[in-house]
C-alpha positions as CSV (number, residue, x, y, z in Angstrom):
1,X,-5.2,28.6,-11.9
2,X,-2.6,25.7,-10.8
3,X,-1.9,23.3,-13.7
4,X,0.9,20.6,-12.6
5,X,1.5,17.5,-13.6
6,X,3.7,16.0,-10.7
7,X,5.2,12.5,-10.6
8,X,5.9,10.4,-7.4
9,X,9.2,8.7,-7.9
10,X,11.7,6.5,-6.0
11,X,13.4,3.9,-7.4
12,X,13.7,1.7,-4.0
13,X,10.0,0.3,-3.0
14,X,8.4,0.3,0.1
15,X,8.5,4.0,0.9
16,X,5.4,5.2,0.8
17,X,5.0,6.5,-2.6
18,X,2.0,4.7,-3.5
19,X,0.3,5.8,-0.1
20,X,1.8,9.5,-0.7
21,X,-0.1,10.1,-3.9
22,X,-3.5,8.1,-2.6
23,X,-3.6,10.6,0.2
24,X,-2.1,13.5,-1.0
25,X,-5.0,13.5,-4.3
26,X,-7.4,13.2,-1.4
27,X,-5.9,15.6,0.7
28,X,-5.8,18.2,-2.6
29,X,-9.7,17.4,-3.3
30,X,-10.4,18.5,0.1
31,X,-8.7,21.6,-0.5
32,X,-11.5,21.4,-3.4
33,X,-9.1,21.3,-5.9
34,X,-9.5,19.6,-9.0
35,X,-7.0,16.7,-9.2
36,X,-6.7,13.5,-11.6
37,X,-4.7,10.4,-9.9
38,X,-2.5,8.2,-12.2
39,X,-1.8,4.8,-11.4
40,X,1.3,4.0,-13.7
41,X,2.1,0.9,-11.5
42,X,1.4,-2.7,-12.9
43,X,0.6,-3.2,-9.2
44,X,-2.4,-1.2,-9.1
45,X,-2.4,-0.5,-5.7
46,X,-3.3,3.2,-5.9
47,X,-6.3,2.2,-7.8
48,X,-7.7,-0.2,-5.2
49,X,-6.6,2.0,-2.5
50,X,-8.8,4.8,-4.2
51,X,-11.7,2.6,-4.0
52,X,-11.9,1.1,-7.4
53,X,-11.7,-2.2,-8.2
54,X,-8.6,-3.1,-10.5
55,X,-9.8,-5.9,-11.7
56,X,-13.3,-5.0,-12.9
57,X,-12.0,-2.1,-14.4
58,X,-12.7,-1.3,-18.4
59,X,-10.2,0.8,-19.6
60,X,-7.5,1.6,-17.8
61,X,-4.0,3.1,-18.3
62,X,-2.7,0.4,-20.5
63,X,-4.8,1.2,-23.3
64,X,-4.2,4.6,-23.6
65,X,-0.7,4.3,-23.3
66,X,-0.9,1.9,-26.2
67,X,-3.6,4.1,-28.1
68,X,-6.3,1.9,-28.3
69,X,-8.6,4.0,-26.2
70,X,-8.8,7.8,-25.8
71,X,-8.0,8.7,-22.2
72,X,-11.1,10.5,-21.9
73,X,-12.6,6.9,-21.7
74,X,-10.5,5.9,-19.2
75,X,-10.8,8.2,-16.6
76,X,-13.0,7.1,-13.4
77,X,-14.0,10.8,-12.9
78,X,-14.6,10.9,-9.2
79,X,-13.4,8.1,-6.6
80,X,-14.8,8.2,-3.0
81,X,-11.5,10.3,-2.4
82,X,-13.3,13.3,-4.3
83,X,-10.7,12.6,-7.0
84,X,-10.6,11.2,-10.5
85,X,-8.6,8.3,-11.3
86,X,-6.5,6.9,-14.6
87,X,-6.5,3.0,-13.2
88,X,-4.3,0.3,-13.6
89,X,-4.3,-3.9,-13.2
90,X,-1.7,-5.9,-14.4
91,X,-2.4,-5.6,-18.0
92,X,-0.3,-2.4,-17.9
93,X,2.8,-5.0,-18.1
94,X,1.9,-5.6,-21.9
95,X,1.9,-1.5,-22.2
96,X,5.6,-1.6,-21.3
97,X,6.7,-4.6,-23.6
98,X,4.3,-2.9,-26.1
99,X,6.2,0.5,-25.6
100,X,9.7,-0.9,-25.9
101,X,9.0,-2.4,-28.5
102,X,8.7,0.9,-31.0
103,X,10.6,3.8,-31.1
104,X,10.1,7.2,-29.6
105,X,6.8,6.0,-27.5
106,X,8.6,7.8,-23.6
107,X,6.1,10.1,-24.8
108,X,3.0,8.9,-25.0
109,X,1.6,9.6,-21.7
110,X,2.4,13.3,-21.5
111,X,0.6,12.9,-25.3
112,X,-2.4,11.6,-23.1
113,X,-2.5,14.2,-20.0
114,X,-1.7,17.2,-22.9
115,X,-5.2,16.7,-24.0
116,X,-7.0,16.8,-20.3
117,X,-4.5,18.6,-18.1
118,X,-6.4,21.6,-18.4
119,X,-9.9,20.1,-16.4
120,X,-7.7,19.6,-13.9
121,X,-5.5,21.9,-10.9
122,X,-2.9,18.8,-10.2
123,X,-2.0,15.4,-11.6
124,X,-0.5,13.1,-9.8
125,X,1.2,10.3,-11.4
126,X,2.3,7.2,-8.9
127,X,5.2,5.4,-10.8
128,X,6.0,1.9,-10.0
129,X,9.6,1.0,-8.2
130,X,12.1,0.6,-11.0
131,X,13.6,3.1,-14.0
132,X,11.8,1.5,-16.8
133,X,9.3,2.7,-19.9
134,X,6.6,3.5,-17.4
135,X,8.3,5.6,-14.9
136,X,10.3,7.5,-18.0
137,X,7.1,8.1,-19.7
138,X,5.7,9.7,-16.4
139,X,9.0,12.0,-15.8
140,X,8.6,12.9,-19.6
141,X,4.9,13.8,-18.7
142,X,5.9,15.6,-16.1
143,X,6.4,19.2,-14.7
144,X,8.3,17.9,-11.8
145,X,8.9,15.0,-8.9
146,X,8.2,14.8,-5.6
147,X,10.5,12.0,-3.7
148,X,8.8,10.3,-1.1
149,X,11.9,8.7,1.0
150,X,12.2,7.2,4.3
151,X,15.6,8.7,6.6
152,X,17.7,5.3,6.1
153,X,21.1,4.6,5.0
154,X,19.7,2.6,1.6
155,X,17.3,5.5,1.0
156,X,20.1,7.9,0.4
157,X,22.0,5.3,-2.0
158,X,18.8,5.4,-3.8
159,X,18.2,9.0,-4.1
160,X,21.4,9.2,-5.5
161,X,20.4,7.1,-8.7
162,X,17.5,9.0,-9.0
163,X,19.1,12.6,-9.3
164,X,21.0,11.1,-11.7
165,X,18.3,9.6,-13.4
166,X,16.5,13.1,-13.3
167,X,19.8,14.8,-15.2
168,X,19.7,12.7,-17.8
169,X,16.3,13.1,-18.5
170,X,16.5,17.3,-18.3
171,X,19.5,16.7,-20.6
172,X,17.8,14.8,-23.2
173,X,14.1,14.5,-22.8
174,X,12.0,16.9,-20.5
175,X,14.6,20.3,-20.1
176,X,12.1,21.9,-17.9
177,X,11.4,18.8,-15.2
178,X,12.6,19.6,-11.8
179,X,12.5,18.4,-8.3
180,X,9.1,19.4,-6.4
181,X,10.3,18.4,-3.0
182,X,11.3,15.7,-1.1
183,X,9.0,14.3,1.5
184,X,10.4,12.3,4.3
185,X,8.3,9.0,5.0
186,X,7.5,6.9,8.0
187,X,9.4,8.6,10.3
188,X,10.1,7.9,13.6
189,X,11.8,10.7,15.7
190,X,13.2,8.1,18.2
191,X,15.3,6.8,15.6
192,X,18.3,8.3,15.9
193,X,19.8,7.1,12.1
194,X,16.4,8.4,11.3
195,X,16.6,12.3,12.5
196,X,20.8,11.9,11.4
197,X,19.6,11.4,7.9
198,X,16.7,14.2,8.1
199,X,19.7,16.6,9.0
200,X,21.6,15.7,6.0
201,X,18.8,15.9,3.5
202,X,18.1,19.0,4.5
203,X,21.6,20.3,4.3
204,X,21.7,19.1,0.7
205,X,19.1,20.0,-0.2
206,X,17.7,23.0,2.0
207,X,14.0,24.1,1.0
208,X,13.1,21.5,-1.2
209,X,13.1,19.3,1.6
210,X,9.0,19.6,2.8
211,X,8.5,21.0,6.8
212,X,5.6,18.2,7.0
213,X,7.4,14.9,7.9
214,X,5.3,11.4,7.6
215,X,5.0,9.8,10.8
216,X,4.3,5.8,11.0
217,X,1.6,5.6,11.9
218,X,-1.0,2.2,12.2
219,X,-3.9,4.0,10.8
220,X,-2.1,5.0,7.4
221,X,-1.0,1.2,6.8
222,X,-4.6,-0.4,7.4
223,X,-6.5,2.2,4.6
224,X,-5.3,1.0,1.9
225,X,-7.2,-2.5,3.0
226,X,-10.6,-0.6,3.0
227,X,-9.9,0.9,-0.3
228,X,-10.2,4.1,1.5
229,X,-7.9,7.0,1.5
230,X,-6.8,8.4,5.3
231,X,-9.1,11.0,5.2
232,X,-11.9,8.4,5.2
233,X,-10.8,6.1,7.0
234,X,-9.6,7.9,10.1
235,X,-9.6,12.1,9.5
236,X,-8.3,12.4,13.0
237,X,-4.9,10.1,13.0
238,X,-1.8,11.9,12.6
239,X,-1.4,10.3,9.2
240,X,-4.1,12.0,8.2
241,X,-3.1,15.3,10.2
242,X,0.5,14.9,8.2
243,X,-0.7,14.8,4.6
244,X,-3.2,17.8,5.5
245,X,-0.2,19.4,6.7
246,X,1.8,18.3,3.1
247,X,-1.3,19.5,0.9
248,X,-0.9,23.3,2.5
249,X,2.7,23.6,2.0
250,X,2.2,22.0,-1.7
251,X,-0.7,24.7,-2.2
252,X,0.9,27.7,-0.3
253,X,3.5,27.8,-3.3
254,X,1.2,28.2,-5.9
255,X,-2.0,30.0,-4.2
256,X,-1.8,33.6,-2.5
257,X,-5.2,33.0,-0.4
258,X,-4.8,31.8,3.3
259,X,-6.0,27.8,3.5
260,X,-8.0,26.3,6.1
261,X,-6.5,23.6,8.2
262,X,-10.0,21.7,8.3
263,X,-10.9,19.2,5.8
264,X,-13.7,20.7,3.1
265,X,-16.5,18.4,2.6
């Protein structure tokens, strides 16, 4: 059975990170496997974009970050994405002053997941923009990262921090994290800095660098606004097409049967 924990994490905003893991859970639960969402942003975009409603939410990530509720309680256990969901508002801004606060709390969320990671084949943890308590709590939590970056000159700079932030953290607090992959975001083939940059990635960085590139496409930007992964909102776009595409290639490196291209369900 697969049993990852994989974070989504760029320290530059406004790649697609947020919409990666949205469609990518969705994508997995069509592929009817079992996968649990977490929204570690204060944002809480990935909960609304699943569907739920972040600010009628009960429990949501804060609290069991800060112990207060167990994350059983938490858990929205199926979204109209046919995934479940750990939510988040912005009460998860007290969680991180709350966290810094005490001593040795980085691992309180892989704490959390320990006790339900087994229900489920992938968890996916959206972490906000920024290297702060959240986003090191999810990399502690985690097995490994997927990069969601778009081909531009400041997305390189930015990768850059983040391997370096990923060293430090296999030095000190998580030896076995490593990088899933690197998915390449709103692309545009008629860029030409765009497909220059693709070349180099994948020079540097050879097979962990994902075949599936995500296009720009109109269709992917308007979901979110419907509270409805791509999938639902338009299973015949070529966003949705793309993160179909980016669930087999995740999948083909951990199952040995052949996957269907259609959407289950």
């Amino acid at each position: 059975m697969i049993n990852k924990i994989i974070a989504f994490a760029n320290q530059k905003g406004g790649v697609g990170k947020t919409t990666s893991c949205v469609n990518l859970a969705a994508a997995l639960a069509a592929h009817q496997q079992k996968v649990l969402l977490v929204d570690l942003d204060p944002q809480g975009n990935a909960t609304m974009g699943s569907g739920v409603d972040k600010h009628r939410i009960l429990a949501t990530v804060n609290e069991v970050l800060q112990e207060e509720v167990d994350i059983q309680e938490a858990i929205v256990s199926k979204t109209p994405g046919g995934y479940a969901l750990l939510a988040a508002n912005a009460d998860l801004t007290a969680a991180e002053v709350a966290l810094l606060r005490k001593s040795h709390q980085e691992e309180n969320l892989k704490k959390a997941l320990n006790t339900v990671r087994a229900a489920y084949n992938f968890i996916v943890i959206d972490c906000p923009p920024s290297l702060n308590m959240l986003t090191l709590n999810a990399l502690v939590a985690a097995d490994s990262i997927i990069i969601p970056m778009q081909c531009e000159y400041y997305a390189l700079e930015g990768l850059s921090a983040l391997m370096e932030t990923v060293r430090q953290i296999q030095t000190s607090l998580n030896p076995p994290l490593e990088i899933e992959g690197i998915v390449r975001t709103m692309y545009d083939p008629r860029n030409r800095l765009s497909t220059e940059i693709s070349a180099q990635l994948i020079t540097h960085f050879h097979d962990k660098v994902y075949q599936t590139v995500i296009p720009r496409n109109i269709r992917l930007a308007e979901a979110p606004s419907h509270g409805m992964s791509i999938l639902l909102y338009d299973k015949g776009s070529k966003g949705a097409e793309a993160y179909m595409a980016l669930s087999r290639e995740i999948l083909k490196q951990y199952a040995k049967s052949p996957l269907s291209s259609e959407v289950i369900g």
